[in-house]
Biopython code that builds the backbone (N, CA, C, O; Angstrom):
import numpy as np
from Bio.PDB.StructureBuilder import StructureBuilder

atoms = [
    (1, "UNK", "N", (-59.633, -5.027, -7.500)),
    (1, "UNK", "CA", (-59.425, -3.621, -7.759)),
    (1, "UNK", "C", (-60.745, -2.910, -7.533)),
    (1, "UNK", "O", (-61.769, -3.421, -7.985)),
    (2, "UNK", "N", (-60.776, -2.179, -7.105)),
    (2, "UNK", "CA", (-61.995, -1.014, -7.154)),
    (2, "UNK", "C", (-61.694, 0.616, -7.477)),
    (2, "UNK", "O", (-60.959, 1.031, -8.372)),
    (3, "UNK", "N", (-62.390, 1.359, -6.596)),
    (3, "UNK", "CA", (-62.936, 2.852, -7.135)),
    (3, "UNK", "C", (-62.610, 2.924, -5.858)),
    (3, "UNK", "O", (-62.864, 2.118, -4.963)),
    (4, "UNK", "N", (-61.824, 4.293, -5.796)),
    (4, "UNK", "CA", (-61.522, 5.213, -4.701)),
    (4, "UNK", "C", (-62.197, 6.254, -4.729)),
    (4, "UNK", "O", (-62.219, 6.368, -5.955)),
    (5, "UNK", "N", (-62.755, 7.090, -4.378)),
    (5, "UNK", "CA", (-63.002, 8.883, -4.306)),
    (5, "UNK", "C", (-62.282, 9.351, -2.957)),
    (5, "UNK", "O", (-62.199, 9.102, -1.754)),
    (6, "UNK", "N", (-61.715, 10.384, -4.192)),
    (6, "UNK", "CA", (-60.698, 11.518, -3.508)),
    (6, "UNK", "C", (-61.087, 12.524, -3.907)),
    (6, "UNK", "O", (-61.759, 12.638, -4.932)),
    (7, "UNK", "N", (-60.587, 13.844, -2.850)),
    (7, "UNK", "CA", (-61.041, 14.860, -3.576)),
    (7, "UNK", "C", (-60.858, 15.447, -4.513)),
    (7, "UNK", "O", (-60.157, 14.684, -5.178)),
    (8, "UNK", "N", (-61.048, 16.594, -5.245)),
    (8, "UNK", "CA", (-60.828, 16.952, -6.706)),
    (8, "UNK", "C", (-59.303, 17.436, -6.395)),
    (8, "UNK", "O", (-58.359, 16.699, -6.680)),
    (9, "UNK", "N", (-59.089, 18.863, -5.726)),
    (9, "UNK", "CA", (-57.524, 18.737, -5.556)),
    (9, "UNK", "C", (-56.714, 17.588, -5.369)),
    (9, "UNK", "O", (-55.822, 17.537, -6.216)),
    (10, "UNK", "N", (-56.709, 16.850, -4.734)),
    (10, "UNK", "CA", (-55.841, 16.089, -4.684)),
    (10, "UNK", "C", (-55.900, 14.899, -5.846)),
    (10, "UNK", "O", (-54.930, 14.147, -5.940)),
    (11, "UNK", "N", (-56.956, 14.745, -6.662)),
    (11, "UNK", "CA", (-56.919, 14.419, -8.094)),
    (11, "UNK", "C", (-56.058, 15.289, -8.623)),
    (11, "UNK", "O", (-54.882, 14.925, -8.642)),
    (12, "UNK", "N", (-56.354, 16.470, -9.112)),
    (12, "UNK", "CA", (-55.046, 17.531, -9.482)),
    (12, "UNK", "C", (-53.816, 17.025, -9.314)),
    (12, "UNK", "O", (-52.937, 16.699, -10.112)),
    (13, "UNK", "N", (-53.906, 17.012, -8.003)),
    (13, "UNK", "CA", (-52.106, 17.107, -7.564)),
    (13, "UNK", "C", (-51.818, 15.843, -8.060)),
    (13, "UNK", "O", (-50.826, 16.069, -8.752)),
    (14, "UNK", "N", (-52.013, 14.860, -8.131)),
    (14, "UNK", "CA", (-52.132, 13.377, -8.908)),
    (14, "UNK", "C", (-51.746, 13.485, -9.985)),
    (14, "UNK", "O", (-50.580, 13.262, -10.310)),
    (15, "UNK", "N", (-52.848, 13.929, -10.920)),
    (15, "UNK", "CA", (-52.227, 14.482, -12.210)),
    (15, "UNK", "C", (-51.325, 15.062, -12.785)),
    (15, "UNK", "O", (-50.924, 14.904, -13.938)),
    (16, "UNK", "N", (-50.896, 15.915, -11.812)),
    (16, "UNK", "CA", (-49.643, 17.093, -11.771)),
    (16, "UNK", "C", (-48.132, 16.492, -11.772)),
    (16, "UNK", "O", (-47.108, 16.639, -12.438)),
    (17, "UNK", "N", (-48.690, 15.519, -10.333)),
    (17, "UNK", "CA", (-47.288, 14.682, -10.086)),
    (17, "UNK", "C", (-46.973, 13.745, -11.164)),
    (17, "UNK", "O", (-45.848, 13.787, -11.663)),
    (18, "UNK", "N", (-47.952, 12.797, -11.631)),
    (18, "UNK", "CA", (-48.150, 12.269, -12.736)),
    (18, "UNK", "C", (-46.991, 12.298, -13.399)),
    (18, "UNK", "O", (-45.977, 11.619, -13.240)),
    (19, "UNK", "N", (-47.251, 13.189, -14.193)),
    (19, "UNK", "CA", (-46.429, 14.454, -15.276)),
    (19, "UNK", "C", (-44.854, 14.272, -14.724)),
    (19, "UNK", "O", (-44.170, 13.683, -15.561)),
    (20, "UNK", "N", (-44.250, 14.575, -13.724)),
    (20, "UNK", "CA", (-42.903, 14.650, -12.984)),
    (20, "UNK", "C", (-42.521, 13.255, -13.358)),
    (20, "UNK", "O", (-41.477, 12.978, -13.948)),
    (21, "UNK", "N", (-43.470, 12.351, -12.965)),
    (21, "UNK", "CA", (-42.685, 11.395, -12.751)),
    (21, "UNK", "C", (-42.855, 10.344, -13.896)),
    (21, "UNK", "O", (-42.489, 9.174, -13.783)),
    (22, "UNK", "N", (-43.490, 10.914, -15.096)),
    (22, "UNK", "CA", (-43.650, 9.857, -16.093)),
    (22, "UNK", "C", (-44.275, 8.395, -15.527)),
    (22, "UNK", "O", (-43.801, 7.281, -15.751)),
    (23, "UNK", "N", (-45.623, 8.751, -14.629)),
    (23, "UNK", "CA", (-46.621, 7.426, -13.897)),
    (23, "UNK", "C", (-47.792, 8.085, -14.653)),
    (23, "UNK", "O", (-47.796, 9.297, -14.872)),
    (24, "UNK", "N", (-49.144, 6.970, -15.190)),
    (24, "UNK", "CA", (-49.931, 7.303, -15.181)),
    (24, "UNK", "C", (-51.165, 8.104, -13.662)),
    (24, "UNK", "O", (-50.771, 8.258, -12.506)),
    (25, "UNK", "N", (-51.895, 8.290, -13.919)),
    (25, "UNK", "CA", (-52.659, 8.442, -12.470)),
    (25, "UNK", "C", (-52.774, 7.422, -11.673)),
    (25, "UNK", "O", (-52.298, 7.474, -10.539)),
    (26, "UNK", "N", (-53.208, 6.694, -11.980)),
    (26, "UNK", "CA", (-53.414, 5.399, -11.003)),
    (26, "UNK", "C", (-51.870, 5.156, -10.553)),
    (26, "UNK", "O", (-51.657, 5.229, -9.343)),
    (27, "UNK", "N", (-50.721, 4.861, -11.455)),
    (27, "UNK", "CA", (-49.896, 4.489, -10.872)),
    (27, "UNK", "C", (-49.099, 5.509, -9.798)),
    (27, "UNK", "O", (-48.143, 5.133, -9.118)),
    (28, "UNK", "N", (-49.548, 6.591, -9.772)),
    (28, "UNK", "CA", (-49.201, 7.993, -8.853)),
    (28, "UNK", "C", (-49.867, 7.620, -7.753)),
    (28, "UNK", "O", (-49.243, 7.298, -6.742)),
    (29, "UNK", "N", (-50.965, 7.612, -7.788)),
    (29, "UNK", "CA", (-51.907, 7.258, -6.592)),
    (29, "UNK", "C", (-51.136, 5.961, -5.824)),
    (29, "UNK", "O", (-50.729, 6.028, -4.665)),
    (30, "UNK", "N", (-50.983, 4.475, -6.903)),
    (30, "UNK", "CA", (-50.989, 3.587, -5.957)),
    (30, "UNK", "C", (-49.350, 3.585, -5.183)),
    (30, "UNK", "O", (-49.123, 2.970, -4.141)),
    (31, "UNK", "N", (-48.347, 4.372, -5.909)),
    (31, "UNK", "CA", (-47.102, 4.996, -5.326)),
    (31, "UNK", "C", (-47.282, 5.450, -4.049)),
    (31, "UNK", "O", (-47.039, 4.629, -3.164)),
    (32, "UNK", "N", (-47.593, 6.391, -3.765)),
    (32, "UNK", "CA", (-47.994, 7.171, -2.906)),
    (32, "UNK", "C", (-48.693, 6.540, -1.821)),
    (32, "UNK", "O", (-48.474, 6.568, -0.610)),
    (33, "UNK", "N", (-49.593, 5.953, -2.512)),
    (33, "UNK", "CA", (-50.284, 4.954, -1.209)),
    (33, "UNK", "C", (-49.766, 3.949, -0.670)),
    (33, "UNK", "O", (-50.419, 3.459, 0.251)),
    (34, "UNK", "N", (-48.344, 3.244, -1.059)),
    (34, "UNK", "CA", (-47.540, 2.341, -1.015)),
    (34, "UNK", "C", (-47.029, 2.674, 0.297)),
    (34, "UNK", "O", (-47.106, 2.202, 1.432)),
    (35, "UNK", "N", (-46.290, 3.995, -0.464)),
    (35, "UNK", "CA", (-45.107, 5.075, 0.888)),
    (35, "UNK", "C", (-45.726, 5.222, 1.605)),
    (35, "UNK", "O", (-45.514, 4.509, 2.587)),
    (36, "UNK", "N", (-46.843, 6.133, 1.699)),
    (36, "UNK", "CA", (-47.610, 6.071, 2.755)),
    (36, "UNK", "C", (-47.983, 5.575, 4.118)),
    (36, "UNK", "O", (-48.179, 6.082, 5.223)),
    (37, "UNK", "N", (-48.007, 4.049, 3.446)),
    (37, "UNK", "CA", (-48.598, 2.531, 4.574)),
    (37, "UNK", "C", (-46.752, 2.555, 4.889)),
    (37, "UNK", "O", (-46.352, 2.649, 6.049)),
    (38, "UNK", "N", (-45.961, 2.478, 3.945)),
    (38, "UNK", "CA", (-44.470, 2.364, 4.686)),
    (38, "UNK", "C", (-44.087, 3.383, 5.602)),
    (38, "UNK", "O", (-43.345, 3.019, 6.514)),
    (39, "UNK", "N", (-44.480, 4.764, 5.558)),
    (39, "UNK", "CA", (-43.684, 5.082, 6.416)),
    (39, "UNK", "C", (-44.576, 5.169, 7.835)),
    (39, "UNK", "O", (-44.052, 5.311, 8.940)),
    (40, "UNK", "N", (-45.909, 5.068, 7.621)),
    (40, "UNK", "CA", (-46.653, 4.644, 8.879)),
    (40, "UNK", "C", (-46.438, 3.590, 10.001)),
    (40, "UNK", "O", (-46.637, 3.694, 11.211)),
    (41, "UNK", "N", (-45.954, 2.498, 9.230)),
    (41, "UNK", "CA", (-45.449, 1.166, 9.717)),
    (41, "UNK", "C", (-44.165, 1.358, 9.335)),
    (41, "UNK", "O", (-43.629, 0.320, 8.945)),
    (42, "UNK", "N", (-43.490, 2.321, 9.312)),
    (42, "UNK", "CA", (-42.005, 2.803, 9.507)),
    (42, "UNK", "C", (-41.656, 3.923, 10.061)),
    (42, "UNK", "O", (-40.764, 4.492, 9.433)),
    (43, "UNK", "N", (-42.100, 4.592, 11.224)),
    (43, "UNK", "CA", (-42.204, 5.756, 11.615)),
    (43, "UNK", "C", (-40.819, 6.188, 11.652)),
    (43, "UNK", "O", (-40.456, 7.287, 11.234)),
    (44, "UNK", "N", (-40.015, 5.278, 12.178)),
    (44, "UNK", "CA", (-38.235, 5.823, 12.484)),
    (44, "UNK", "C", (-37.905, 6.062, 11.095)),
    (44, "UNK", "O", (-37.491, 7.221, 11.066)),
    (45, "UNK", "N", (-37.879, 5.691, 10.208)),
    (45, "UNK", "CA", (-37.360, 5.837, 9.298)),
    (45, "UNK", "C", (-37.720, 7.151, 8.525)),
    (45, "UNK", "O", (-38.743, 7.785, 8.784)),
    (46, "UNK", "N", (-36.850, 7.512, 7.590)),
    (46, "UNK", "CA", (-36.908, 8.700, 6.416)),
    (46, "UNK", "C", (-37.710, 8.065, 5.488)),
    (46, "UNK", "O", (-38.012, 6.871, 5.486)),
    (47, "UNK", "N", (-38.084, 9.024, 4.603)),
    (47, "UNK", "CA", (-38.329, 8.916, 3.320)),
    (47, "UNK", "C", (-37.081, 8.366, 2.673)),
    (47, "UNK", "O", (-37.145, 7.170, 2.389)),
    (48, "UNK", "N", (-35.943, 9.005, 2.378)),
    (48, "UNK", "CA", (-34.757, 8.528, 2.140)),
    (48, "UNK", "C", (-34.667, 6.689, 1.915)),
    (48, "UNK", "O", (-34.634, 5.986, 0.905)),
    (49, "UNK", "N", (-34.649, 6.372, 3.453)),
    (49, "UNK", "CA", (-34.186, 5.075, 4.166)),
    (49, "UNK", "C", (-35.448, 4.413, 3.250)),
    (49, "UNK", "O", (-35.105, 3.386, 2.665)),
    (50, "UNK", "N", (-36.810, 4.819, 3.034)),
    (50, "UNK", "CA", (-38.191, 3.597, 3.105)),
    (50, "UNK", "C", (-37.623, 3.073, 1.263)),
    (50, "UNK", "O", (-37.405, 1.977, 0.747)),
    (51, "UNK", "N", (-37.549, 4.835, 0.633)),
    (51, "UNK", "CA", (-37.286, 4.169, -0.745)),
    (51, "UNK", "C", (-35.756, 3.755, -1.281)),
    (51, "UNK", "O", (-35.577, 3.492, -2.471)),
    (52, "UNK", "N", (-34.586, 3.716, -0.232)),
    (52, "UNK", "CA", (-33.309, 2.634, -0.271)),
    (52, "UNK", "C", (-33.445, 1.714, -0.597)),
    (52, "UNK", "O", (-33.032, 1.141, -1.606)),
    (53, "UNK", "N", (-34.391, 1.233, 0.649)),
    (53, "UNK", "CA", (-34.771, -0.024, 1.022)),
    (53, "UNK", "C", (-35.741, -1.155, -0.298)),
    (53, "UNK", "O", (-35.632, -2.347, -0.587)),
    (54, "UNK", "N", (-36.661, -0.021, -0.815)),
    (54, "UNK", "CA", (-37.461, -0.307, -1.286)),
    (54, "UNK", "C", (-36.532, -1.054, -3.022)),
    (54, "UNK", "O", (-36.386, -2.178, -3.502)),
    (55, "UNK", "N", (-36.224, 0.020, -3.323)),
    (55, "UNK", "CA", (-35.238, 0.165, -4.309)),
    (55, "UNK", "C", (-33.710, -1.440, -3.915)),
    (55, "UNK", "O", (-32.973, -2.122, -4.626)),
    (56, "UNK", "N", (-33.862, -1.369, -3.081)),
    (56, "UNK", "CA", (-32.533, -2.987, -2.984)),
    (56, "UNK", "C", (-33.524, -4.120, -2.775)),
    (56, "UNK", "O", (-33.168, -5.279, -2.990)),
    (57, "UNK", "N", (-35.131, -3.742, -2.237)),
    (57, "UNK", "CA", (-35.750, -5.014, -2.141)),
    (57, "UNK", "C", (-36.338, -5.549, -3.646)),
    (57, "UNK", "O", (-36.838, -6.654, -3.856)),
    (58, "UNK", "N", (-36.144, -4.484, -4.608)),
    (58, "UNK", "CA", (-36.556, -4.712, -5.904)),
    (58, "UNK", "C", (-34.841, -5.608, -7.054)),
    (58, "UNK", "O", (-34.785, -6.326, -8.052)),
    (59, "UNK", "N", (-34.003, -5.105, -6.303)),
    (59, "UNK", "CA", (-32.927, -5.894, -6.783)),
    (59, "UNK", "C", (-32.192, -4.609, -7.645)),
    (59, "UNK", "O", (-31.352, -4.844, -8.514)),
    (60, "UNK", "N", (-32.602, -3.279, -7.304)),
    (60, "UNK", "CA", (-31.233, -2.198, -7.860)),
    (60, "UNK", "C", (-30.225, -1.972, -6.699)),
    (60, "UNK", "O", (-30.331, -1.903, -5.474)),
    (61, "UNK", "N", (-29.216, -1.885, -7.579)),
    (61, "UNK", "CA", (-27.960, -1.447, -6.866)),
    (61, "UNK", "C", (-27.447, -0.041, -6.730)),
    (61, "UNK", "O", (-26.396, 0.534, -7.014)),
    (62, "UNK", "N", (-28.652, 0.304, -6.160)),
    (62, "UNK", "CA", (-28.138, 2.320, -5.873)),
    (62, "UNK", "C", (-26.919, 2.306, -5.320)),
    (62, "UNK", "O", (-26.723, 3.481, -5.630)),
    (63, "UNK", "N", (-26.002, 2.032, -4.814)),
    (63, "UNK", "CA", (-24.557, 2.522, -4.728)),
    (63, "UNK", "C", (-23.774, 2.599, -6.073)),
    (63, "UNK", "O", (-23.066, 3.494, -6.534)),
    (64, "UNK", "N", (-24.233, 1.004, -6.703)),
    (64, "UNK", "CA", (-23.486, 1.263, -8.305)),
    (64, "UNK", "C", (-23.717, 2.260, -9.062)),
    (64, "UNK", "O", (-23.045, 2.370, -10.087)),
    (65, "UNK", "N", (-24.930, 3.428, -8.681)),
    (65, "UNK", "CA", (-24.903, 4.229, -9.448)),
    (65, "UNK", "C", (-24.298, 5.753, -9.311)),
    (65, "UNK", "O", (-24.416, 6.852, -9.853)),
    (66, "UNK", "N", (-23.674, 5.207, -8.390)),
    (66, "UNK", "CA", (-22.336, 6.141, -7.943)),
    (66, "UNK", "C", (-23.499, 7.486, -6.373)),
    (66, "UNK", "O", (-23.432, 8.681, -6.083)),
    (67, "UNK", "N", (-24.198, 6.514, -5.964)),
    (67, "UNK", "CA", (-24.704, 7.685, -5.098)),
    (67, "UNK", "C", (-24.264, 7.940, -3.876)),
    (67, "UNK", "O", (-24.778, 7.041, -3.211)),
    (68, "UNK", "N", (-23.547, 8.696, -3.057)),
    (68, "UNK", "CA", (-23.272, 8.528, -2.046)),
    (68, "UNK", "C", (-24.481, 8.067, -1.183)),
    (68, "UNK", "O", (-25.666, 8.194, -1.490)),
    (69, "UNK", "N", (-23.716, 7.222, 0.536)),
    (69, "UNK", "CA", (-24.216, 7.713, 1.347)),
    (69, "UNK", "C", (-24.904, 8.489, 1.740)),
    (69, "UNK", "O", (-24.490, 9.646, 1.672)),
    (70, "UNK", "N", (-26.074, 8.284, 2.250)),
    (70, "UNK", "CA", (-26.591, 9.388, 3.476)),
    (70, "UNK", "C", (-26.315, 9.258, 4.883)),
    (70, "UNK", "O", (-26.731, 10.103, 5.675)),
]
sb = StructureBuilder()
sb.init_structure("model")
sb.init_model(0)
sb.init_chain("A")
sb.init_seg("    ")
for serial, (resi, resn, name, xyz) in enumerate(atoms, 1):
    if name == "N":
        sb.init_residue(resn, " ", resi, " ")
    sb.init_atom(name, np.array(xyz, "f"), 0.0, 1.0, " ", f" {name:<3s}", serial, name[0])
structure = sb.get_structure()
């Protein structure tokens, strides 16, 4: 593990998002930086499609939760 520097806004926005999503900071950051590297090395794909995927490779069953299709 180490030390990143980012800039101060986007610390903010970290913090901010934080908050939405009930993640500490770090875990906002390392979210984000996850998607990030996925959809880079997933260019065809959506946002949508990266966290489907992501979400059935973890073992949830998003259809059981009644979501449609996209």
């Amino acid at each position: 593990m180490g030390i990143v520097n980012i800039e101060d806004e986007l610390h903010e926005q970290l913090r901010l998002a934080s908050r939405v999503t009930c993640r500490s900071i770090n875990a906002q950051a390392a979210f984000w930086i996850k998607i990030g590297m996925l959809c880079e090395t997933n260019p065809t794909l959506s946002f949508s499609e990266i966290m489907r995927r992501e979400l059935n490779a973890a073992g949830v069953a998003v259809s059981s939760l009644g979501m449609s299709e996209a």
